[in-house]
C-alpha positions as CSV (number, residue, x, y, z in Angstrom):
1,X,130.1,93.7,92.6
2,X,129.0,97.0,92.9
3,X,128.1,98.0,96.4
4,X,127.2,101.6,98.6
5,X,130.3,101.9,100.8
6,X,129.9,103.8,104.3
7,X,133.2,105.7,105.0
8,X,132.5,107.9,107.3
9,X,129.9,109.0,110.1
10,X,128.4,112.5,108.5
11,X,125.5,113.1,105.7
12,X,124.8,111.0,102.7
13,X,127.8,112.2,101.4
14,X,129.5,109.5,103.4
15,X,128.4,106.6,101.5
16,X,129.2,106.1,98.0
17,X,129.4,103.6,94.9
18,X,132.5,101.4,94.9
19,X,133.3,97.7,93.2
20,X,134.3,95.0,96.0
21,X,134.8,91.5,95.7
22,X,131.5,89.1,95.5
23,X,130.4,87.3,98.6
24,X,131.2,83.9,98.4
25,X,128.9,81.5,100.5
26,X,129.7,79.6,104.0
27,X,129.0,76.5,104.5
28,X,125.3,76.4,105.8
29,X,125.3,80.1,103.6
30,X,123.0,81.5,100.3
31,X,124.4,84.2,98.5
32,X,121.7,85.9,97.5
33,X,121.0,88.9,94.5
34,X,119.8,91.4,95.9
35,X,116.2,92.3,94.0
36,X,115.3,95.4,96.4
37,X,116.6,96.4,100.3
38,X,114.3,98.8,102.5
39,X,115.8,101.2,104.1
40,X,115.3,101.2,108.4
41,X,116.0,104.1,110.7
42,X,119.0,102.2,112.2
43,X,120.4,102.9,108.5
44,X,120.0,106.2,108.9
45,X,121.4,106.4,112.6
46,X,124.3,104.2,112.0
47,X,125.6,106.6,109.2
48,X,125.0,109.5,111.3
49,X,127.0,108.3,114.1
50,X,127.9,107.0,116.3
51,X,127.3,103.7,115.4
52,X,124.3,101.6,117.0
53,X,125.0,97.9,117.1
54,X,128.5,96.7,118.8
55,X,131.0,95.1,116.1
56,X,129.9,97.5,113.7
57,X,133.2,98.7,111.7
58,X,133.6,100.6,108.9
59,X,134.2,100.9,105.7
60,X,130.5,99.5,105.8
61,X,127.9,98.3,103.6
62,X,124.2,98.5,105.3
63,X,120.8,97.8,104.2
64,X,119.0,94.7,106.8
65,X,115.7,94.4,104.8
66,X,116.9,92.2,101.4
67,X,114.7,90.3,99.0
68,X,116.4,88.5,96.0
69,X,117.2,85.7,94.4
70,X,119.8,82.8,95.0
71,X,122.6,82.6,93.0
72,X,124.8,80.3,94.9
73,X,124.6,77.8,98.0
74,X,127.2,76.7,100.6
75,X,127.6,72.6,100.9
76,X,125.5,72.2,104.0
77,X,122.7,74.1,102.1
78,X,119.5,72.2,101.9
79,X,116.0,73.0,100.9
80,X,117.1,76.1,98.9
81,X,118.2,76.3,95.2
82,X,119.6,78.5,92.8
83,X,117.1,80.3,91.4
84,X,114.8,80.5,94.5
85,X,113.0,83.6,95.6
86,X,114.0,84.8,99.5
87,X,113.5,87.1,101.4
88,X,116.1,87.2,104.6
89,X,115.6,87.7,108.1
90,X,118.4,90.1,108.9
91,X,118.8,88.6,112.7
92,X,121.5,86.5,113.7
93,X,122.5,84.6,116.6
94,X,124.9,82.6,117.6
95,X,122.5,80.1,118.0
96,X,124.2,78.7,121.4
97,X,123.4,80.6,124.2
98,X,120.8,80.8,126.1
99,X,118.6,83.2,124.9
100,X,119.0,81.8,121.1
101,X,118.0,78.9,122.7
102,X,114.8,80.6,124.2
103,X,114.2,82.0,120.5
104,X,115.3,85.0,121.4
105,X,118.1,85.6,118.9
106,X,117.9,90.0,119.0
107,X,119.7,89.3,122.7
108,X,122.2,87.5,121.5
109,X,125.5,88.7,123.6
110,X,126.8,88.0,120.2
111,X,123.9,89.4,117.3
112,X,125.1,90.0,113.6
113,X,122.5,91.9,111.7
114,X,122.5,91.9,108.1
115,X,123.6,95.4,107.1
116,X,123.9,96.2,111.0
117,X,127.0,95.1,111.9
118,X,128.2,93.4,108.5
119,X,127.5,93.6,104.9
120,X,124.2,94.0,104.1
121,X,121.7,94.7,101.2
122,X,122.6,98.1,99.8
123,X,124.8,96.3,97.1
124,X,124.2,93.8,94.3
125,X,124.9,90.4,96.5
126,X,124.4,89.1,99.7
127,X,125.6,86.7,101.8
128,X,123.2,85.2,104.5
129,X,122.6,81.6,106.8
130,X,120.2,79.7,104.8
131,X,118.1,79.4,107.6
132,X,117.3,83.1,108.1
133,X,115.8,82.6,104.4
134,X,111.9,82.2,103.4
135,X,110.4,81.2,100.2
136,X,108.5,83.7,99.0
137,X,105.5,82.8,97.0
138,X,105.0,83.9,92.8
139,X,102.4,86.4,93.8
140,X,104.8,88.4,96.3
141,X,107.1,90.6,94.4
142,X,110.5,91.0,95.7
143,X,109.9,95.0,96.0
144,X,107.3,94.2,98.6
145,X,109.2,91.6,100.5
146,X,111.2,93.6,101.2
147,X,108.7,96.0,102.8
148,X,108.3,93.5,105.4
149,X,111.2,91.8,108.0
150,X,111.7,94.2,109.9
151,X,108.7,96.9,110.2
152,X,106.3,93.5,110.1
153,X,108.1,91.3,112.4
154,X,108.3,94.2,115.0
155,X,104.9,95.2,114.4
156,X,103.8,91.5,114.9
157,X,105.8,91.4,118.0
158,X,104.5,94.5,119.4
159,X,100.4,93.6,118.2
160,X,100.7,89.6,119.4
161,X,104.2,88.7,121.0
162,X,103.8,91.4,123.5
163,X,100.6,93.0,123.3
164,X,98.3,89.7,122.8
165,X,95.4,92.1,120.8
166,X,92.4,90.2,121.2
167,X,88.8,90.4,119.3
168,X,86.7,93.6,120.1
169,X,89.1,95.2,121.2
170,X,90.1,98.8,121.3
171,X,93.4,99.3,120.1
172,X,95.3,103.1,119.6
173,X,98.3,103.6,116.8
174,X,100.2,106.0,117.5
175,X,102.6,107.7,114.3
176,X,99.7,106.0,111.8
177,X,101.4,105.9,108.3
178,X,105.2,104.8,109.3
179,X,106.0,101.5,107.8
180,X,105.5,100.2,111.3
181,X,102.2,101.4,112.8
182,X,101.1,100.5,108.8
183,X,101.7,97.1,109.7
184,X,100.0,97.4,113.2
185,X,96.8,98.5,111.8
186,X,96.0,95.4,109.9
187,X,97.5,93.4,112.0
188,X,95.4,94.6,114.6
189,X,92.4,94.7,112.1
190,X,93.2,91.1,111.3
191,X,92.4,90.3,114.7
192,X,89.1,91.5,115.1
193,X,90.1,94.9,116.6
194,X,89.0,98.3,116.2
195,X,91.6,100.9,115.6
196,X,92.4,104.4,116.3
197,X,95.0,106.0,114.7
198,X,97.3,109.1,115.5
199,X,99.4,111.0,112.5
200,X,100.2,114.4,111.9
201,X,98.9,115.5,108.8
202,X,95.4,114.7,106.8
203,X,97.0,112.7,103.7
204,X,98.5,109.8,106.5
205,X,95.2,109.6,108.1
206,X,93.9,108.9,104.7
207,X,96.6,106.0,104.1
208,X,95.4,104.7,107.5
209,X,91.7,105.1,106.8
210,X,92.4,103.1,103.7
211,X,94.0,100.3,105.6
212,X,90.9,99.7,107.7
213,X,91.1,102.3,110.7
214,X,87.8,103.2,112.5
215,X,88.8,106.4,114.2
216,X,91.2,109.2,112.7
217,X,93.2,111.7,115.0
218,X,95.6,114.3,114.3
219,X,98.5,115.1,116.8
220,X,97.2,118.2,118.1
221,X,93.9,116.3,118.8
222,X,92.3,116.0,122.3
223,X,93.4,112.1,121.6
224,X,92.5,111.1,125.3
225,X,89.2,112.5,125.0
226,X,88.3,111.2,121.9
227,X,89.2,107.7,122.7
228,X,86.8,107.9,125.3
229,X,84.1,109.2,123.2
230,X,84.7,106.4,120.7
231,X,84.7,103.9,123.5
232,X,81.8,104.9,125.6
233,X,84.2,106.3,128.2
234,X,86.0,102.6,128.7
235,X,89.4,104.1,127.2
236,X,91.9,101.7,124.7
237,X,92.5,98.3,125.8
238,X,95.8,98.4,124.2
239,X,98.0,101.6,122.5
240,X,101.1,100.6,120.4
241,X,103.3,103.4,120.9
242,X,107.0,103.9,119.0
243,X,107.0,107.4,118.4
244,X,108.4,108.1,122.9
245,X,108.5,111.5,124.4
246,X,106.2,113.4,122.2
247,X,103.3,110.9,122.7
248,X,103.8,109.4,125.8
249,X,101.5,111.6,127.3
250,X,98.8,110.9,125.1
251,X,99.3,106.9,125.3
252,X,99.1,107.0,129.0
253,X,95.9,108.7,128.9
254,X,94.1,107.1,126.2
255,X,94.1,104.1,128.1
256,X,91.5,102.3,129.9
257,X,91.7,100.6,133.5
258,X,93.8,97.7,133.2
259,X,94.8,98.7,129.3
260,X,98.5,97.5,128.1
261,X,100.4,100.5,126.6
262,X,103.1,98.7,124.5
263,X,106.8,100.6,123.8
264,X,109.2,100.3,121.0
265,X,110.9,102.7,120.0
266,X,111.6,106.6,121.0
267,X,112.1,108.4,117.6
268,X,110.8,111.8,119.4
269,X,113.3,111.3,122.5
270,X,113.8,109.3,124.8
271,X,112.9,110.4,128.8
272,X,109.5,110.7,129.9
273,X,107.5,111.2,133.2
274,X,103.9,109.4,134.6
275,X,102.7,109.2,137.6
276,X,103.1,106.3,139.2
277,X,99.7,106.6,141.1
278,X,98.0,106.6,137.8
279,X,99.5,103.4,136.7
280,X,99.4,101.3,140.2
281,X,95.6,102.7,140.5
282,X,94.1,102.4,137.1
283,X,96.0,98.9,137.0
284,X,97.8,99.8,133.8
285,X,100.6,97.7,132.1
286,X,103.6,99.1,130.6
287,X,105.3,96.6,128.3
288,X,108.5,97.1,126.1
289,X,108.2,94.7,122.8
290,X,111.7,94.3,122.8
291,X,113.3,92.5,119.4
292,X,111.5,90.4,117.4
293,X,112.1,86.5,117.3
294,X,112.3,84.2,114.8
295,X,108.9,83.1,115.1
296,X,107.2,86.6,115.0
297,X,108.9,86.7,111.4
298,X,107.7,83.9,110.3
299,X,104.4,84.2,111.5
300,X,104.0,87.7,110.0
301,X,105.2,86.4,106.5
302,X,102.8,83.4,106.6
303,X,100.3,85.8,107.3
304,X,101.3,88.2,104.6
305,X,101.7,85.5,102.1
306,X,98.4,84.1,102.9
307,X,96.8,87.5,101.3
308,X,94.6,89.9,102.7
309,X,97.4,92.3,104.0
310,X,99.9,95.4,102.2
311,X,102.8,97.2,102.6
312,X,103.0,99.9,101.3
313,X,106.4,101.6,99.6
314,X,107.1,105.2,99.8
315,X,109.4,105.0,96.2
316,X,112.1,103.5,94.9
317,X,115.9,104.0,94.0
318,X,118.3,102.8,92.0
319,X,121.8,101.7,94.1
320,X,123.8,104.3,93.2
321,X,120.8,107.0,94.2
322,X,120.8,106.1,97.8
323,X,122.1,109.4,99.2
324,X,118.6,111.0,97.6
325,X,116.8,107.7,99.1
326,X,118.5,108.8,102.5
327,X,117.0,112.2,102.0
328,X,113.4,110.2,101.0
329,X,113.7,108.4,104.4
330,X,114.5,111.4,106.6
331,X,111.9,113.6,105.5
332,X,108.7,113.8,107.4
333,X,106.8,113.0,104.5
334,X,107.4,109.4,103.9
335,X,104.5,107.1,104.4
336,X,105.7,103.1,104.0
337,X,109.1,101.7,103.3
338,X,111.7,103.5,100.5
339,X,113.5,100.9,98.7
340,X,117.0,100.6,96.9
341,X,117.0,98.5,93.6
342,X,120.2,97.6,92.5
């Protein structure tokens, strides 16, 4: 098959078009042809180097968010057939230990990811446990599925798992038309919140104005102070924050006594500072989402399925144009996921 091949740690220049040998499937495995693969920032980072996830070796294939079709089953297989339309959940545990038990498979001592740490979507076949597999519906095209397992599931995680939105709430997005807070803002919707959301320029409040947002801020905004205008003085019950050191600040202060400031990810750095008298006295909770489970991805793609909710995708490449869809991802300007069709 054909497949992008990481050789190196550098630019795009490090990854290029090469024939290897099909996957064949394990035992309780699909192998799986590939339709379209998202691109993540852990991607990106991993071909930068250093690498990201332990075990991950190179040469490499990447690419974690895959939607396709079966083309072949391992004898264990049941409930799946050739011909079936997936899309995979890139996490995998060793299913033993205790926190796979728990349903925690992302702290698995032992976690393969798809296209983390071994070969993933950014090729023409995939192999994958069947039971990281869901059906995907005729109306869902396999471009958008594959919009959703990881941005979705960690946005669920972050909006329910972790942050437990509730109706009538008040609820701040912070980086407003990444694939993530995208998800977060109907998610949050969905639940009967309002929501304010944070971007940097005017055409990625418009995407999140589209999606249902009732208050638009840029950046450079007095965000504190208008979240207490919009909310009678009260503050957010809840800010979903991924974005780190640049908004932190912000975040903090947008919240309400008692509000829940949720954490994943640092894309602008990672060290901040607070005043700890601010948090013990105002009664504020800082919670990190931590990785998704199982159930948060299938929750989020029975929602998704059930209608009602988009993702949205940035454009699309062809395999052997993935150092340009690098370049797509790693520019500013991307608002949604930028997917590899092979």
């Amino acid at each position: 098959m054909r497949a992008m091949v990481q050789t190196g740690f550098g630019g795009p220049e490090v990854v290029r078009l090469r024939h290897v040998p099909d996957p064949a499937p394990g035992p309780a495995e699909l192998v799986v042809e590939v339709g379209a693969c998202a691109l993540n920032r852990l991607d990106v980072l991993q071909r930068r180097g250093p690498a990201v996830l332990p075990g991950f070796r190179l040469p490499h294939i990447a690419g974690t968010d895959v939607a396709g079709t079966v083309v072949a089953t391992g004898p264990r297989v049941s409930g799946y057939a050739v011909g079936d339309r997936v899309v995979l959940d890139p996490t995998i545990g060793c299913g033993t230990c205790a926190r796979c038990q728990a349903g925690d498979a992302g702290f698995c001592p032992a976690l393969r990811v798809v296209g983390g740490n071994i070969p993933g979507g950014f090729a023409e076949y995939v192999a994958a446990p069947a039971r990281l597999a869901y059906r995907l519906p005729a109306h869902v095209s396999l471009d958008e599925a594959a919009a959703l397992p990881t941005a979705w599931s960690t946005a669920y995680r972050a909006t329910h798992g972790v942050g437990q939105v509730r109706s009538g709430e008040t609820v701040v997005v912070q980086a407003a038309a990444s694939a993530v807070s995208i998800a977060a803002i109907q998610l949050a919707k969905r639940a009967g919140a309002a929501v304010v959301a944070v971007a940097s320029t005017g055409a990625k409040l418009a995407v999140a104005a589209d999606l249902g947002a009732d208050l638009l801020l840029r950046n450079d905004d007095d965000v504190p102070a208008a979240v207490r205008d919009h909310t009678g003085g009260r503050g957010a019950d809840l800010v979903l924050d991924h974005v780190g050191a640049a908004t932190w600040s912000n975040s903090v202060a947008s919240l309400a006594i008692g509000g829940r400031l949720v954490v994943f990810g640092n894309t602008s750095g990672d060290q901040v500072e607070f005043s700890l008298a601010d948090v013990y006295h105002r009664g504020l909770r800082l919670l990190g989402a931590g990785a998704y489970g199982a159930e948060d991805f299938t929750a989020v793609l029975d929602a998704y399925c059930a209608g009602g909710l988009r993702a949205l995708r940035a454009g699309a490449y062809g395999l052997a144009e993935l150092p340009a869809a690098f370049a797509h991802q790693e520019s500013r300007d991307t608002i949604g996921k930028v997917l590899v069709l092979p």
